[in-house]
VOVOZA-113495 format. One record per residue: residue in three letters; x, y, z of N, C-alpha, C in turn. Coordinates in Angstrom, 3 decimals, decimal comma. Example, Ala and Ser with C-alpha at 12.3 -4.5 7.8 and 13.67 -1.06 7.14 Angstrom:
// residues 2
+------+----------+----------+----------+----------+----------+----------+----------+----------+----------+
: resn :       nu :       nv :       nw :      cau :      cav :      caw :       cu :       cv :       cw :
+------+----------+----------+----------+----------+----------+----------+----------+----------+----------+
:  ALA :   13,190 :   -5,690 :    7,800 :   12,300 :   -4,500 :    7,800 :   13,200 :   -3,300 :    7,800 :
:  SER :   12,850 :   -2,250 :    7,080 :   13,670 :   -1,060 :    7,140 :   12,900 :    0,030 :    7,870 :
+------+----------+----------+----------+----------+----------+----------+----------+----------+----------+
//
This chain:
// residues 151
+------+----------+----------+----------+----------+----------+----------+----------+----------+----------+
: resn :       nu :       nv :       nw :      cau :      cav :      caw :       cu :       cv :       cw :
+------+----------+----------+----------+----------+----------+----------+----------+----------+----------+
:  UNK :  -55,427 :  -65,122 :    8,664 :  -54,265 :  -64,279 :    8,834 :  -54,545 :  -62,957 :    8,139 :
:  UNK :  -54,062 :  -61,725 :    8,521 :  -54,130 :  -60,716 :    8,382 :  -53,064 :  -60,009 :    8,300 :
:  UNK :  -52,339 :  -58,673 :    7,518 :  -51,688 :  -58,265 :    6,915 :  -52,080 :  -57,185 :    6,848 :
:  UNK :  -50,623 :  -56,057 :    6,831 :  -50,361 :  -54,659 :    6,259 :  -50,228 :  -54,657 :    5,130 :
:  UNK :  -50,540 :  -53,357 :    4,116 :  -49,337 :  -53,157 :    2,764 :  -48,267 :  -52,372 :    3,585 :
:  UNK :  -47,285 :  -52,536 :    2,507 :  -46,171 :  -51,762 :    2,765 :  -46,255 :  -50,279 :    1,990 :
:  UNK :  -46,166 :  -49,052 :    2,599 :  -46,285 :  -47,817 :    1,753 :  -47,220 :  -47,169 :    2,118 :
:  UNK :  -47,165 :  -46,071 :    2,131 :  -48,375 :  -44,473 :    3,046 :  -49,272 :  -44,849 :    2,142 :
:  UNK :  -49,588 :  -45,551 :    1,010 :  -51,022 :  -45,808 :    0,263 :  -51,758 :  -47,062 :    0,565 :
:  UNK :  -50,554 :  -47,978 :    1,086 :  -51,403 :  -49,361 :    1,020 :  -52,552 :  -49,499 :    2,114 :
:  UNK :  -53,125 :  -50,552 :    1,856 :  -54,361 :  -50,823 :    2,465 :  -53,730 :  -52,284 :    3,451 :
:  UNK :  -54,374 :  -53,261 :    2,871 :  -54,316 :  -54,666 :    3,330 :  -54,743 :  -55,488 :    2,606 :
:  UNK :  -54,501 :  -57,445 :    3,349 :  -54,738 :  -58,386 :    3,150 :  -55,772 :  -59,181 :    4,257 :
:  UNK :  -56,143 :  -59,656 :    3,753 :  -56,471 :  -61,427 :    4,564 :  -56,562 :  -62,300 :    3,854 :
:  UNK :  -56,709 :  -63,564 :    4,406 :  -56,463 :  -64,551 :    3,867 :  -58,023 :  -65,304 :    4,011 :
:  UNK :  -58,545 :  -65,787 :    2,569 :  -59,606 :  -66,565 :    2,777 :  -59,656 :  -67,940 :    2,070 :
:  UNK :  -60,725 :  -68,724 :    2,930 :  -60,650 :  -69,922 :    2,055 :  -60,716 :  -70,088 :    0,673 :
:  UNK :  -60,247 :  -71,599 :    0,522 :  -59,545 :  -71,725 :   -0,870 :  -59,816 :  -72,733 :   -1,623 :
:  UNK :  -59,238 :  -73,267 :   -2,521 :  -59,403 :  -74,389 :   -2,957 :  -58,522 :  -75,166 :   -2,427 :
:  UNK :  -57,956 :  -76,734 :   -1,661 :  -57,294 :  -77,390 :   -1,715 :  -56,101 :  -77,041 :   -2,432 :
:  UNK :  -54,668 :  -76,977 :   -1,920 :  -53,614 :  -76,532 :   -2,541 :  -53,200 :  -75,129 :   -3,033 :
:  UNK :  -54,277 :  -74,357 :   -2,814 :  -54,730 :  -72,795 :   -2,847 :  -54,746 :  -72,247 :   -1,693 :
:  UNK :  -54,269 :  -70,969 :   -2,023 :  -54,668 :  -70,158 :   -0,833 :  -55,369 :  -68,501 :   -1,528 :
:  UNK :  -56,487 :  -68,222 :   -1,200 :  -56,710 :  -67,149 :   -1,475 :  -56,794 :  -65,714 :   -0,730 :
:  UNK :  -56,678 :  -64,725 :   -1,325 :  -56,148 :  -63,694 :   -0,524 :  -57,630 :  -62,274 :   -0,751 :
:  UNK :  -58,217 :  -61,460 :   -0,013 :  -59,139 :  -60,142 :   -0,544 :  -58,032 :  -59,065 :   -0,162 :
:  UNK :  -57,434 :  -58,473 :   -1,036 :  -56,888 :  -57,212 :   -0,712 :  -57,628 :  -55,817 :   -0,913 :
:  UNK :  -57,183 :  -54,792 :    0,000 :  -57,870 :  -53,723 :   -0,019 :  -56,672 :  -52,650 :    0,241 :
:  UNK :  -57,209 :  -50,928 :   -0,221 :  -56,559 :  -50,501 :   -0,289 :  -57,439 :  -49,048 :   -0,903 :
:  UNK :  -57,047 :  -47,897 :   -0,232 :  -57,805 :  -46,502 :   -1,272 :  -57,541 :  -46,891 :   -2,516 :
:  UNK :  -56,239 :  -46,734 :   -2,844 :  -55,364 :  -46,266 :   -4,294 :  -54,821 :  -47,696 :   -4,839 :
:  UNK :  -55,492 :  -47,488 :   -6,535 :  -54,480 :  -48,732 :   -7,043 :  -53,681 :  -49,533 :   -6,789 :
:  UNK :  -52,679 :  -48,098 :   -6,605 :  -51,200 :  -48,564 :   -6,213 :  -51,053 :  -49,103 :   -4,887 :
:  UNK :  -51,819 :  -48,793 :   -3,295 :  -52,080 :  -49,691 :   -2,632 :  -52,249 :  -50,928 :   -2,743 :
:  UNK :  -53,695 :  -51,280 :   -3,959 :  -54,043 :  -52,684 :   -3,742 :  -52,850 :  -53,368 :   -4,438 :
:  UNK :  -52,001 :  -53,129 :   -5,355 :  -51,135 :  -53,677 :   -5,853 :  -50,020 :  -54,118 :   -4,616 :
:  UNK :  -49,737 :  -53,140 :   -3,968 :  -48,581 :  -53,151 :   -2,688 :  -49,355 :  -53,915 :   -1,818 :
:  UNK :  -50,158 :  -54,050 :   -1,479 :  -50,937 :  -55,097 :   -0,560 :  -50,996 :  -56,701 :   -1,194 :
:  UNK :  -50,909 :  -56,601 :   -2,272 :  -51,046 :  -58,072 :   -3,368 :  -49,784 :  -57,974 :   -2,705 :
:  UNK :  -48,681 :  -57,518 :   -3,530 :  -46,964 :  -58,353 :   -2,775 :  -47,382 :  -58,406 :   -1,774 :
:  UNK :  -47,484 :  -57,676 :   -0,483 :  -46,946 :  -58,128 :    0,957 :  -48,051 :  -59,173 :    1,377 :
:  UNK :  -48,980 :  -59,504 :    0,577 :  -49,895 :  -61,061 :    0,775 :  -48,551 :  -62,111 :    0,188 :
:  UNK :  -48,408 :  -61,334 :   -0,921 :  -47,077 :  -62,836 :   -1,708 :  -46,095 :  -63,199 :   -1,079 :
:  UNK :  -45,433 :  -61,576 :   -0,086 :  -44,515 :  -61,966 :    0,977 :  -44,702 :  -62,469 :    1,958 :
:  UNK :  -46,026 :  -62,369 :    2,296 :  -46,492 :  -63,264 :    3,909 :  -46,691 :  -64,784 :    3,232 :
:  UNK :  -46,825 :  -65,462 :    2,614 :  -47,054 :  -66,481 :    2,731 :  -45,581 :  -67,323 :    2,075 :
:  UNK :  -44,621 :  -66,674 :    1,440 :  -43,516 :  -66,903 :    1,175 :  -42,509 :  -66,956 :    2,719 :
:  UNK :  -42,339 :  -65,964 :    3,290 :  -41,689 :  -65,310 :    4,163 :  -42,530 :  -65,918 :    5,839 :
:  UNK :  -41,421 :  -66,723 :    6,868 :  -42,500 :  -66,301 :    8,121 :  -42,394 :  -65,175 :    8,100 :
:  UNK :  -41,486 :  -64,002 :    7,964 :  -41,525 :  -62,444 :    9,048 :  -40,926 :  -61,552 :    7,361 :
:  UNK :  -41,910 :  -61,295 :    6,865 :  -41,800 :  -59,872 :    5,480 :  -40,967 :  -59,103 :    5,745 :
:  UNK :  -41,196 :  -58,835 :    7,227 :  -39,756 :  -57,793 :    7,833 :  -38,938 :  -57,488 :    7,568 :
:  UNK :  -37,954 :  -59,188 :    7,694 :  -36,867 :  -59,259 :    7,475 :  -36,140 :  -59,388 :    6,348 :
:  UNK :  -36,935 :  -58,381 :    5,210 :  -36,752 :  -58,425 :    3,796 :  -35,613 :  -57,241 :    3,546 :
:  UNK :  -34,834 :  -56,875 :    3,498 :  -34,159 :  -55,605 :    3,209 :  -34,034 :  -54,754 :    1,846 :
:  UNK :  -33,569 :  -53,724 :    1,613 :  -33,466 :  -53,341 :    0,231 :  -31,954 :  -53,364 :    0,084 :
:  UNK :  -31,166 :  -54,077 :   -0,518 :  -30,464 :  -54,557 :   -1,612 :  -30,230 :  -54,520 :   -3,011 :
:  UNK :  -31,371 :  -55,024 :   -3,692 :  -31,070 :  -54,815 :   -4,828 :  -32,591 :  -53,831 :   -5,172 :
:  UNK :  -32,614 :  -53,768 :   -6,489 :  -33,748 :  -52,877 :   -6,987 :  -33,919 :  -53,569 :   -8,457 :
:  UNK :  -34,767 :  -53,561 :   -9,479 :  -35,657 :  -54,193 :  -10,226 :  -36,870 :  -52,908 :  -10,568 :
:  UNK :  -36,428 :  -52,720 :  -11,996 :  -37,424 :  -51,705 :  -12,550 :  -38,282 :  -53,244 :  -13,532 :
:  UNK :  -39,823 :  -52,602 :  -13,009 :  -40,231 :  -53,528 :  -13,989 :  -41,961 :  -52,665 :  -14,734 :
:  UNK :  -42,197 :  -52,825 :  -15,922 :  -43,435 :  -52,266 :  -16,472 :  -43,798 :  -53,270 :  -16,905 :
:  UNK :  -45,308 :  -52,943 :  -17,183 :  -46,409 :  -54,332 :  -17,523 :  -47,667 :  -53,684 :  -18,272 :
:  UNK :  -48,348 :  -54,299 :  -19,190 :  -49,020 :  -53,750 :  -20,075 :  -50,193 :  -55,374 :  -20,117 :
:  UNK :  -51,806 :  -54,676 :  -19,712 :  -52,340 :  -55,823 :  -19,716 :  -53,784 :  -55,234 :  -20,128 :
:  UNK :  -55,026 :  -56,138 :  -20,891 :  -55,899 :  -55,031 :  -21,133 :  -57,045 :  -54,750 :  -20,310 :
:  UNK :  -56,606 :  -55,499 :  -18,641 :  -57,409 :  -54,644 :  -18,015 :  -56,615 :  -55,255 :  -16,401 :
:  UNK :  -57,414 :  -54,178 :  -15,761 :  -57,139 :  -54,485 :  -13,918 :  -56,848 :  -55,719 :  -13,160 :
:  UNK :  -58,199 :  -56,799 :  -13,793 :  -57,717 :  -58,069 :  -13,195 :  -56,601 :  -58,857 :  -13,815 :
:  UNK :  -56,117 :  -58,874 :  -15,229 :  -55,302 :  -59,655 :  -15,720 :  -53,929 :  -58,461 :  -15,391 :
:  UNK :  -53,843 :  -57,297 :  -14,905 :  -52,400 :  -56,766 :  -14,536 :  -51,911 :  -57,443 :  -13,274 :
:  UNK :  -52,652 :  -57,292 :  -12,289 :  -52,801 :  -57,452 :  -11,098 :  -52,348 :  -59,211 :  -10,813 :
:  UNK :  -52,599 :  -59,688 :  -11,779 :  -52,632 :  -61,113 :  -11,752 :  -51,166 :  -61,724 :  -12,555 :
:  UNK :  -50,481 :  -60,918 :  -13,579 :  -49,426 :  -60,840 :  -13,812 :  -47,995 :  -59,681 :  -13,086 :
:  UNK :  -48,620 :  -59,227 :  -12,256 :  -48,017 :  -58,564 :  -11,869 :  -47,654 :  -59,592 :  -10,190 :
:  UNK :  -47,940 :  -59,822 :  -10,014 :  -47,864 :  -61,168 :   -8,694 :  -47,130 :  -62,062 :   -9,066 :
:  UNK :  -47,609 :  -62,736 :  -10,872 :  -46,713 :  -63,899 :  -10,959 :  -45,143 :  -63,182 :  -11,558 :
:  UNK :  -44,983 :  -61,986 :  -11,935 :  -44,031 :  -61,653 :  -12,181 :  -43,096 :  -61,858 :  -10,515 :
:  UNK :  -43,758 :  -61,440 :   -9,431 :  -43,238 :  -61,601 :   -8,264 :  -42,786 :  -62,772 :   -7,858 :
:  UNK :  -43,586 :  -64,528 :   -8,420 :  -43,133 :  -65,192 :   -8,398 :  -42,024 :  -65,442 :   -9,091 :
:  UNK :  -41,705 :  -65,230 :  -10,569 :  -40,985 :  -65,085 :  -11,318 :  -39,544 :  -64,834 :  -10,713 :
:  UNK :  -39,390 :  -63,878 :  -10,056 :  -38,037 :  -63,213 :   -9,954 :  -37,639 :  -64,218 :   -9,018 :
:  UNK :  -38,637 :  -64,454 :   -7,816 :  -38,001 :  -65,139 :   -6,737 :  -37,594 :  -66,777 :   -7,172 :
:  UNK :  -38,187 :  -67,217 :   -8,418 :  -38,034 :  -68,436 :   -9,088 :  -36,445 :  -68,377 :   -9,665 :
:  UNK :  -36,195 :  -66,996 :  -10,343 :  -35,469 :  -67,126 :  -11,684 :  -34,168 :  -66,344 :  -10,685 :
:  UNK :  -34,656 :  -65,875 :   -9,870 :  -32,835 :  -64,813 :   -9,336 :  -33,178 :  -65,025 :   -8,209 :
:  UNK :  -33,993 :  -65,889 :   -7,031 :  -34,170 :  -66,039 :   -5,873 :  -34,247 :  -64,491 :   -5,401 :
:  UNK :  -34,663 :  -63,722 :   -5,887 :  -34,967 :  -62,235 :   -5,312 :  -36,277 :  -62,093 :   -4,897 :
:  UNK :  -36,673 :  -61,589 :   -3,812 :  -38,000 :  -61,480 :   -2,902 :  -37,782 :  -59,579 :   -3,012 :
:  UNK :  -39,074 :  -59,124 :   -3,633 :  -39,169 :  -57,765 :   -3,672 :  -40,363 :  -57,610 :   -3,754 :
:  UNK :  -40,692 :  -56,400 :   -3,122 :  -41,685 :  -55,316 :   -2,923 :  -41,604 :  -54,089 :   -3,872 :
:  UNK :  -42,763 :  -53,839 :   -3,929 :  -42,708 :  -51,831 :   -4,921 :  -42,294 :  -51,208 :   -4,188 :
:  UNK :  -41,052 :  -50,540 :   -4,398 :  -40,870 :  -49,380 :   -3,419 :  -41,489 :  -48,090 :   -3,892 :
:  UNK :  -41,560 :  -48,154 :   -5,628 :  -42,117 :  -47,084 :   -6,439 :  -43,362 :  -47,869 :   -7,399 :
:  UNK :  -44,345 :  -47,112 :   -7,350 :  -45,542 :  -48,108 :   -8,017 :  -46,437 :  -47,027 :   -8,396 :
:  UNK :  -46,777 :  -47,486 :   -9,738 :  -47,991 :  -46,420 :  -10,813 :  -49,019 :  -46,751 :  -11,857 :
:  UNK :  -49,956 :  -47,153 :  -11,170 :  -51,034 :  -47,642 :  -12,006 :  -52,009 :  -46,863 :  -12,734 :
:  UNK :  -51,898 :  -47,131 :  -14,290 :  -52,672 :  -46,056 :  -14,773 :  -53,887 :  -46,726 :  -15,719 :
:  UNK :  -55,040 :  -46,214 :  -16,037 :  -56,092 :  -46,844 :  -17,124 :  -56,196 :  -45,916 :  -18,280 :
:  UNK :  -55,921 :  -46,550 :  -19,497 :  -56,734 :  -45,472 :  -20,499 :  -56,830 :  -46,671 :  -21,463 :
:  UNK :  -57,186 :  -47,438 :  -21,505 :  -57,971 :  -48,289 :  -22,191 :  -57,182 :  -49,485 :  -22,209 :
:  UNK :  -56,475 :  -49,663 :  -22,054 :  -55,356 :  -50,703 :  -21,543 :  -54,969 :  -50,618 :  -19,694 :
:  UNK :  -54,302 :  -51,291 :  -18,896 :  -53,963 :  -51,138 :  -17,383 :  -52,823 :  -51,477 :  -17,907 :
:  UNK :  -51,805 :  -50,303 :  -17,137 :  -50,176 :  -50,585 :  -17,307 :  -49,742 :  -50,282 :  -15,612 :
:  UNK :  -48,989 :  -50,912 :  -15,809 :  -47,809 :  -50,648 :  -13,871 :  -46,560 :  -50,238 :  -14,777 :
:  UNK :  -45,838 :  -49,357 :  -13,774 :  -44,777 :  -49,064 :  -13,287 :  -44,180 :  -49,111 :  -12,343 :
:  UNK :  -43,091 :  -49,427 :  -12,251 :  -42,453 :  -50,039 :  -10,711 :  -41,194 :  -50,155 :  -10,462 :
:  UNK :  -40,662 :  -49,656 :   -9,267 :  -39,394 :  -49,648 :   -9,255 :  -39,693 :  -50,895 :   -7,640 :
:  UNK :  -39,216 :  -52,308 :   -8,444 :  -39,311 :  -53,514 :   -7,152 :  -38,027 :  -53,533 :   -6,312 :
:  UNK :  -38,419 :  -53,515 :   -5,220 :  -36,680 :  -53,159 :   -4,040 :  -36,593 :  -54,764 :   -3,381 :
:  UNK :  -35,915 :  -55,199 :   -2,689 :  -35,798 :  -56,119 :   -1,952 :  -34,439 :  -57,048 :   -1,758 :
:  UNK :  -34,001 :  -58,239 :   -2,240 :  -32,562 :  -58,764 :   -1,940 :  -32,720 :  -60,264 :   -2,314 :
:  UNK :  -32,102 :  -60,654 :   -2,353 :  -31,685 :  -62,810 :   -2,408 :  -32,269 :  -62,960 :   -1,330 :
:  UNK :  -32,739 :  -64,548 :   -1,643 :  -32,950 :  -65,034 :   -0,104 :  -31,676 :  -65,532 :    0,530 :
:  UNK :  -32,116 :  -65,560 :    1,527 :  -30,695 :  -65,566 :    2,635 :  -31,310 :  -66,654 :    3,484 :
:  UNK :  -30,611 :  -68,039 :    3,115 :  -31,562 :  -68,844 :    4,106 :  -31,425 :  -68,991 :    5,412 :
:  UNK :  -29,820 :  -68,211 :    5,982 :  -30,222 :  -67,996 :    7,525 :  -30,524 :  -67,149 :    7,900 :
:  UNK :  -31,238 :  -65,750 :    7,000 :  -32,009 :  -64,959 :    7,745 :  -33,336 :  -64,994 :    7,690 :
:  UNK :  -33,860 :  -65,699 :    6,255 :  -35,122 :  -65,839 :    5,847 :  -36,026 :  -66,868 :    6,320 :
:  UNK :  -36,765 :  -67,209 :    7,110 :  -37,329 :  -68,299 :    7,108 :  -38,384 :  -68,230 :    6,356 :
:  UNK :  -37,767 :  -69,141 :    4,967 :  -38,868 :  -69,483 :    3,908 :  -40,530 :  -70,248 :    4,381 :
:  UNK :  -41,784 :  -69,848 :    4,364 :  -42,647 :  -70,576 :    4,678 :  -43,471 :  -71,186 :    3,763 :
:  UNK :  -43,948 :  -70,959 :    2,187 :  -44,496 :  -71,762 :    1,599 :  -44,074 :  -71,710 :    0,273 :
:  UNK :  -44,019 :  -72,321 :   -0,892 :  -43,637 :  -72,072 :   -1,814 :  -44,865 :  -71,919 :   -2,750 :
:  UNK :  -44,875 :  -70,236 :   -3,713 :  -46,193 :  -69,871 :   -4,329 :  -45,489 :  -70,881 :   -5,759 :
:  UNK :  -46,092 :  -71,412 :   -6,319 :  -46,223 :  -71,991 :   -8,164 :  -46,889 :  -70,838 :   -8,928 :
:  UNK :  -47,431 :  -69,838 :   -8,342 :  -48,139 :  -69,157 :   -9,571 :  -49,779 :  -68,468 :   -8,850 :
:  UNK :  -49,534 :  -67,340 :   -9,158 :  -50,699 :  -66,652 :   -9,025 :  -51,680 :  -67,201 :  -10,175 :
:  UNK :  -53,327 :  -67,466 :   -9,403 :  -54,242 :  -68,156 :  -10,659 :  -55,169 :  -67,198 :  -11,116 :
:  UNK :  -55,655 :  -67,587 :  -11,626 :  -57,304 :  -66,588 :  -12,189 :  -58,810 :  -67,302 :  -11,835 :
:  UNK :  -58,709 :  -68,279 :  -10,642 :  -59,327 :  -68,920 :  -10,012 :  -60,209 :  -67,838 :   -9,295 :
:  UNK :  -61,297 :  -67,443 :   -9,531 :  -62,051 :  -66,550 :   -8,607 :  -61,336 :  -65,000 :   -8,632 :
:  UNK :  -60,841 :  -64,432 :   -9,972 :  -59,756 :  -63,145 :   -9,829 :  -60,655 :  -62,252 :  -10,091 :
:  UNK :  -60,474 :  -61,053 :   -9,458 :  -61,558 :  -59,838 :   -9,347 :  -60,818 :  -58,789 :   -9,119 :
:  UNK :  -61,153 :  -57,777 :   -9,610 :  -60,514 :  -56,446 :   -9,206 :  -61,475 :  -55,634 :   -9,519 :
:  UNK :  -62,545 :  -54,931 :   -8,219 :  -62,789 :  -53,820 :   -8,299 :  -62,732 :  -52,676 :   -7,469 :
:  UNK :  -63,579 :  -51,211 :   -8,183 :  -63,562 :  -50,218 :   -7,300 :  -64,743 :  -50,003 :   -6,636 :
:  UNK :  -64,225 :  -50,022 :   -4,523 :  -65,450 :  -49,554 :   -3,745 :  -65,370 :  -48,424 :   -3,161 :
:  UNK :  -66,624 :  -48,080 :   -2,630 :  -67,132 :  -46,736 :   -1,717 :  -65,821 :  -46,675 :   -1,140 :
:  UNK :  -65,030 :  -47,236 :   -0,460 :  -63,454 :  -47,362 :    0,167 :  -62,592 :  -47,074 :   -0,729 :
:  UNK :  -62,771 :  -47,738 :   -1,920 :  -61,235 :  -47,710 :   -2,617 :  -61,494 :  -48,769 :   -3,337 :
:  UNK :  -60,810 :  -49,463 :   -3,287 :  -60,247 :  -50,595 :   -4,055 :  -59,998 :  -52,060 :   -3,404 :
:  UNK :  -60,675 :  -53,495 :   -4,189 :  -60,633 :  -54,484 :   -3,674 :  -60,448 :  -55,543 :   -4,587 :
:  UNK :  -59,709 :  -56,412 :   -3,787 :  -59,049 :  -57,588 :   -5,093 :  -59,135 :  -58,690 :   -4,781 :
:  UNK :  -59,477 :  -59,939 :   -5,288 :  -59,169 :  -61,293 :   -4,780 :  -58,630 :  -62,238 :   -5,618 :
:  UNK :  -57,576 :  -62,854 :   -5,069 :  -56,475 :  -63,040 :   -5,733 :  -56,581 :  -64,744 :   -5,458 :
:  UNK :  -55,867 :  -65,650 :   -6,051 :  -55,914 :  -66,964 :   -5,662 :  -53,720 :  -67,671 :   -5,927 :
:  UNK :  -53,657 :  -67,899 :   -4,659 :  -51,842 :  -68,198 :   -4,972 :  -52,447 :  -69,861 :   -5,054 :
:  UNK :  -51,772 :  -70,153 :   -5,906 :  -51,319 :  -71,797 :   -6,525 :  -50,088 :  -72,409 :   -5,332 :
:  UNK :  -50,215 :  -72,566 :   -4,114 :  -49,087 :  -73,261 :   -3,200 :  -48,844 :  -74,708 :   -3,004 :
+------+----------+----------+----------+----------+----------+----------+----------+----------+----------+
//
């Protein structure tokens, strides 16, 4: 399966094999902040049949402080699980800012709404973004990530 990001920066997803009970994801993207927006709309495709039908509703400012690329990137997903665990809220970055100076921090303004179970058709349930095979680097393209969801 294959995937958009959401946002004039994002790149994309696919989906690659995994471990049993895993599903792993390579995202790509020019800009940081792409591969980050491409990580959610992998978290929303496999949550969500149709990401689509996600609306903006509510909004969710959230910052994150990690001491490098792969461990932001990797808390920054399970924070995504998080919300949809703790307030059933499914959100995307509508505003997103990734910066390095010796630490990796995000900024983010997350948009999205409750699930709505007769508009949503829920499709898998994530437990947790892993560090199973987690990578984040920079290519001749941009930027590439591989991510592993715990389903």
């Amino acid at each position: 399966m294959k995937g958009a990001g959401a946002g004039p920066d994002a790149g994309g997803f696919e989906f690659v094999e995994g471990p049993t009970g895993d599903l792993s994801f390579v995202a790509r993207a020019p800009t940081l902040e792409g591969l980050f927006r491409s990580a959610a709309e992998a978290f929303l495709a496999v949550t969500l049949e149709d990401a689509s039908t996600l609306e903006t509703r509510e909004r969710r400012e959230l910052t994150l402080e990690e001491p490098d690329l792969e461990l932001l990137l990797l808390r920054f997903v399970n924070e995504l699980v998080f919300l949809r665990d703790a307030s059933e809220l499914l959100l995307r970055p509508e505003r997103l800012r990734v910066t390095q100076d010796g630490v990796a921090r995000l900024a983010a303004t997350l948009a999205g709404e409750r699930i709505d179970r007769r508009r949503h058709d829920l499709r898998s349930d994530v437990k947790a973004a892993t560090a199973h095979r987690l990578r984040v680097a920079e290519t001749p393209e941009g930027w590439e990530a591989r991510l592993t969801l715990d389903v």
